[in-house]
C-alpha positions as CSV (number, residue, x, y, z in Angstrom):
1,X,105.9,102.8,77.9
2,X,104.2,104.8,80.2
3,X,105.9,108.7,81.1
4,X,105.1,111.0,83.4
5,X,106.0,115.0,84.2
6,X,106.0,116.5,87.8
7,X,105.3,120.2,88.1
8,X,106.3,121.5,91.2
9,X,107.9,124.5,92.9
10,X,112.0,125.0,93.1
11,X,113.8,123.9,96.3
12,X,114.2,119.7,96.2
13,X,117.5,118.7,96.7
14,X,118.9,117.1,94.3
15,X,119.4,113.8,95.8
16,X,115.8,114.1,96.7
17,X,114.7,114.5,93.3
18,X,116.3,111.6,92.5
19,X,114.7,109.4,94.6
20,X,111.2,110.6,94.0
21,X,111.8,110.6,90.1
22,X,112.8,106.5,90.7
23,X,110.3,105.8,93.1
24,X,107.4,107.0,90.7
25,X,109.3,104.8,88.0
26,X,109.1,102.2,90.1
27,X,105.0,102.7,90.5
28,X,104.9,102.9,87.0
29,X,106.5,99.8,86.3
30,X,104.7,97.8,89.0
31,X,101.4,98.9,87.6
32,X,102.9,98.6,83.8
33,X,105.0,96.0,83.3
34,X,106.0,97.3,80.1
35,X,109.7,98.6,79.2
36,X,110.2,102.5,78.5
37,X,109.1,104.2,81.5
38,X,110.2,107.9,80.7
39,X,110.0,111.3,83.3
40,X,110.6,115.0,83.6
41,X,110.4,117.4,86.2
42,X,109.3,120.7,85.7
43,X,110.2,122.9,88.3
44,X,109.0,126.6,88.7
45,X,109.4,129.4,91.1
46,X,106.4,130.0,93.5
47,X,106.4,133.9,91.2
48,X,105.6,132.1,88.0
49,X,102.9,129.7,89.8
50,X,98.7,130.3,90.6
51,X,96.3,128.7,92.5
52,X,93.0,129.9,92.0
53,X,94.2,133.3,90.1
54,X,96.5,134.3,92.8
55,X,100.3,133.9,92.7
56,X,101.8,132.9,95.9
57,X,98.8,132.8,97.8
58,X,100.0,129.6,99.1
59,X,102.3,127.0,99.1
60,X,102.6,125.4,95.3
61,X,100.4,122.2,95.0
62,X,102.3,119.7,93.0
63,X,100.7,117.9,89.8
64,X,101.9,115.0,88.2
65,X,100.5,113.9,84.4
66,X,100.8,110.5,83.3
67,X,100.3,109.7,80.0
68,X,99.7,105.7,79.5
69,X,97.1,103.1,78.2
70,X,94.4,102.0,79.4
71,X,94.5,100.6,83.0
72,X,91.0,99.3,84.4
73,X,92.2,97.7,87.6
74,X,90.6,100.8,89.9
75,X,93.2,99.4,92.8
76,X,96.3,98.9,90.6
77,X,95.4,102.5,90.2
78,X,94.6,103.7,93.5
79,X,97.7,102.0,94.8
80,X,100.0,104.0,91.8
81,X,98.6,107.3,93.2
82,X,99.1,106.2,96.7
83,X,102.6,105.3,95.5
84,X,103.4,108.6,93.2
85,X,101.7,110.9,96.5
86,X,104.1,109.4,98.8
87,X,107.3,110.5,96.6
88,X,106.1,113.5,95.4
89,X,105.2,114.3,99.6
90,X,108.8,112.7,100.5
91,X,110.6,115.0,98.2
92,X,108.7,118.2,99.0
93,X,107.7,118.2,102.0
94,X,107.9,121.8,104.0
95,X,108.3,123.1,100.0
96,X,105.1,122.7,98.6
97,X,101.8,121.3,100.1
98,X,102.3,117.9,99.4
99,X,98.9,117.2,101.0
100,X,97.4,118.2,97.9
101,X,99.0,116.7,95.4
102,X,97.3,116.1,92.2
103,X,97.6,112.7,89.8
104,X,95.9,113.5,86.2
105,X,95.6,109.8,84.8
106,X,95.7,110.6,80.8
107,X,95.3,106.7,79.1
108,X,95.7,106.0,75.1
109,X,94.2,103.6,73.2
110,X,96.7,101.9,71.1
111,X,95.8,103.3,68.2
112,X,96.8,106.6,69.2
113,X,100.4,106.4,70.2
114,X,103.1,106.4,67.4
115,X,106.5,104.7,68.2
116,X,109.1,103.2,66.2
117,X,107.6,104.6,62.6
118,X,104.0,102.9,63.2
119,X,101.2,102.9,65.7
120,X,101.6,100.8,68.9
121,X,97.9,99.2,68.0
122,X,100.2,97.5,65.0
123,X,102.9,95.6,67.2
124,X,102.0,92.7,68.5
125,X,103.8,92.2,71.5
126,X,102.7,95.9,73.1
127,X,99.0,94.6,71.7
128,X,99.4,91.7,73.9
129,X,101.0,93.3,76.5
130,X,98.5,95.7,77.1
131,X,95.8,93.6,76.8
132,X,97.5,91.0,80.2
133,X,97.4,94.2,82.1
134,X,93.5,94.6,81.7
135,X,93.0,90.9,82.3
């Protein structure tokens, strides 16, 4: 249940992109056994890109959101990053400086995520899930 979007700057291969958009599934999964994993890459020209108020003033840094519940395990989490970093470098490495890529970790209680017509705090089995991941 957990998605995720990379922003990053035009010029992955294809293939490339493929394997990086897996591979942070993959994290994802490990660290969220749940089923639903969902991601989409936003890619941008280095024009239409800022760091610090400038445009192209440097090689684009990639970011990548995740928006998920709660996961208190600080190494579960430490090892996603580690995980999502090495894919995002793999992928665009000599593109963008992949030594500064940056992981925003965006967690939702239950109670506000709607799927399905109802709240995920009212299903049971996502209740439970959840709750063996913070065990």
């Amino acid at each position: 249940m957990p998605v995720f979007t990379v922003d990053a700057p035009i010029g992955a291969s294809q293939n490339a992109k493929q394997k990086m958009l897996k591979e942070i599934t993959d994290a994802l999964d490990e660290a969220y056994p749940i089923p639903d994993t969902r991601g989409w890459l936003r890619e941008y020209l280095a024009d239409n890109v800022s760091q610090d108020g400038r445009v192209r003033a440097e090689p684009v840094r990639p970011v990548v959101s995740l928006e998920a519940p709660e996961l208190t395990n600080l190494d579960a989490k430490r090892k996603l990053v580690q995980k999502i970093e090495a894919a995002v470098g793999a992928a665009y490495d000599g593109i963008a400086n992949t030594e500064e890529v940056l992981v925003l970790i965006n967690h939702y209680p239950l109670r506000d995520v709607g799927w399905r017509g109802s709240l995920q705090s009212d299903k049971p089995e996502i209740v439970e899930a959840v709750a063996a991941l913070n065990r």
